[in-house]
Every structure is written in structure tokens, then in C-alpha cells.
VEXDREN-2710 file (C-alpha; in Angstrom, 1 decimal):
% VEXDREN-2710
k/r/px/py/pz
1/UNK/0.0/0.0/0.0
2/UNK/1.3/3.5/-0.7
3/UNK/-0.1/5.0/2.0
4/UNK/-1.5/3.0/4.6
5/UNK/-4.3/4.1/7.0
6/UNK/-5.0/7.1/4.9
7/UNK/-5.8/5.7/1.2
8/UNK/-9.4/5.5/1.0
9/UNK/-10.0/9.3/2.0
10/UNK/-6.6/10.2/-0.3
11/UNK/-7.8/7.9/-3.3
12/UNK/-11.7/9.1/-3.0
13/UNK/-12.8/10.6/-6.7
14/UNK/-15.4/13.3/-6.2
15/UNK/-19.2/12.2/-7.3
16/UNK/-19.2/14.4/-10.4
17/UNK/-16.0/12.6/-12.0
18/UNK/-17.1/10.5/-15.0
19/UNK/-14.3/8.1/-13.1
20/UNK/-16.3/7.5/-9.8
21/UNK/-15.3/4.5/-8.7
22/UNK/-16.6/4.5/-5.5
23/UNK/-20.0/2.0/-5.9
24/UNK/-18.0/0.0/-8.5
25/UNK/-15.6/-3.2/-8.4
26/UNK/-12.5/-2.8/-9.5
27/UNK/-11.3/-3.8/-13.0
28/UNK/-9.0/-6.8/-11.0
29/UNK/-6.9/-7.5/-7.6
30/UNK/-5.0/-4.1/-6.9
31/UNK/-6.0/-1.9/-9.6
32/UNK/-5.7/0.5/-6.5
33/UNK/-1.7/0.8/-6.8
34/UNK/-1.6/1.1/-10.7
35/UNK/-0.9/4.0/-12.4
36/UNK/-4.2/4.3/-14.2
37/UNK/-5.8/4.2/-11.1
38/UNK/-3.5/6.7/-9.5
39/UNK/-4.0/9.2/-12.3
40/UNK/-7.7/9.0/-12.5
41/UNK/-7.6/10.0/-8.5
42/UNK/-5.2/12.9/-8.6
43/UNK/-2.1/11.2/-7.3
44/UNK/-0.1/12.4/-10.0
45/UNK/-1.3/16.6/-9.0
46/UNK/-1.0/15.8/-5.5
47/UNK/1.9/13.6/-5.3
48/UNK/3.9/14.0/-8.3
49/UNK/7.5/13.3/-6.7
50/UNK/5.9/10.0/-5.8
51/UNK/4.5/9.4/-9.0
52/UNK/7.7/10.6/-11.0
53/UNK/9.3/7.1/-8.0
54/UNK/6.8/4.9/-10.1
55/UNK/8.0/5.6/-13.3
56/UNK/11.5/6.9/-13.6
57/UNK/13.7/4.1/-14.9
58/UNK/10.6/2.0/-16.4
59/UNK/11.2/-1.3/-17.5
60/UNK/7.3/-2.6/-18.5
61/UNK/5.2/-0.8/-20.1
62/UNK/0.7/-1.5/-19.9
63/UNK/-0.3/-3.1/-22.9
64/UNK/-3.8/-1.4/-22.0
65/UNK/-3.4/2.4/-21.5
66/UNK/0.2/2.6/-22.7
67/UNK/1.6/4.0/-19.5
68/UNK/5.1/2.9/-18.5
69/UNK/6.7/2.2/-15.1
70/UNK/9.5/0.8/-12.8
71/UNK/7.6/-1.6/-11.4
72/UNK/4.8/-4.4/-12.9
73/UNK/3.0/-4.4/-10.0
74/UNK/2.0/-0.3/-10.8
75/UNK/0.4/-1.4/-13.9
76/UNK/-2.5/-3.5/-15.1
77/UNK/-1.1/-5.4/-18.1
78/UNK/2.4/-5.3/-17.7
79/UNK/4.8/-6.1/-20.4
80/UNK/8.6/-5.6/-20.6
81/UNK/10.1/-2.8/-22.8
END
């Protein structure tokens, strides 16, 4: 988890987001740490020294959305570049 105790309140999209995610099931197991996810909740605005962690030096890149980053587990379809 990225940030513990705190993630649902951090991660929470406001109601008038075409993105609300908040009454639906996530795509797969944790969509919640990729960087889709993170984008669509304002991570990358609020935290983008963090964000910039999850993808400086990428080595996969998402086969879905086309988003690149160090780590597989920060993306949904993972492939290595």
C-alpha cells in the first residue's frame, strides 16, 4: 500500500467525476496501486514526486493504456520494454 491508513480518504474521486469509482468493483486485484488508477484520483497533482518514484527508470510498459513504469505491479497489463 502506498499509503496506509489514509488511502481511501486520499484515493476518493469526487461524485461528479465520469471516473467514480466509488459504488463500483474494481477492473482486477490491486488496480488501486496502478498507475491508471493513481492518475484518474489525482495522485499524480498531489503527489507527483511520488508518481515521478513509479516511473523513472521504467522497465514494462501496460499493454492497455500505454503507461510505463519501474515496477509491474503499478500497472494492469504489464509487459517488458
Amino acid at each position: 500500500m502506498l499509503l496506509g491508513d489514509k488511502e481511501e480518504e486520499f484515493f476518493r474521486i469526487p461524485e461528479k467525476t465520469p471516473w467514480n469509482m466509488d459504488n463500483q468493483e474494481m477492473p482486477h486485484a490491486n488496480h488501486k496501486e496502478h498507475l491508471c488508477y493513481l492518475e484518474m484520483t489525482g495522485f499524480l497533482d498531489k503527489r507527483r514526486d511520488e508518481y515521478k518514484n513509479l516511473v523513472r527508470n521504467a522497465g514494462y510498459l501496460c499493454s492497455i493504456c500505454g503507461r510505463s513504469a519501474a515496477d509491474e505491479d503499478n500497472l494492469c497489463d504489464p509487459d517488458t520494454i
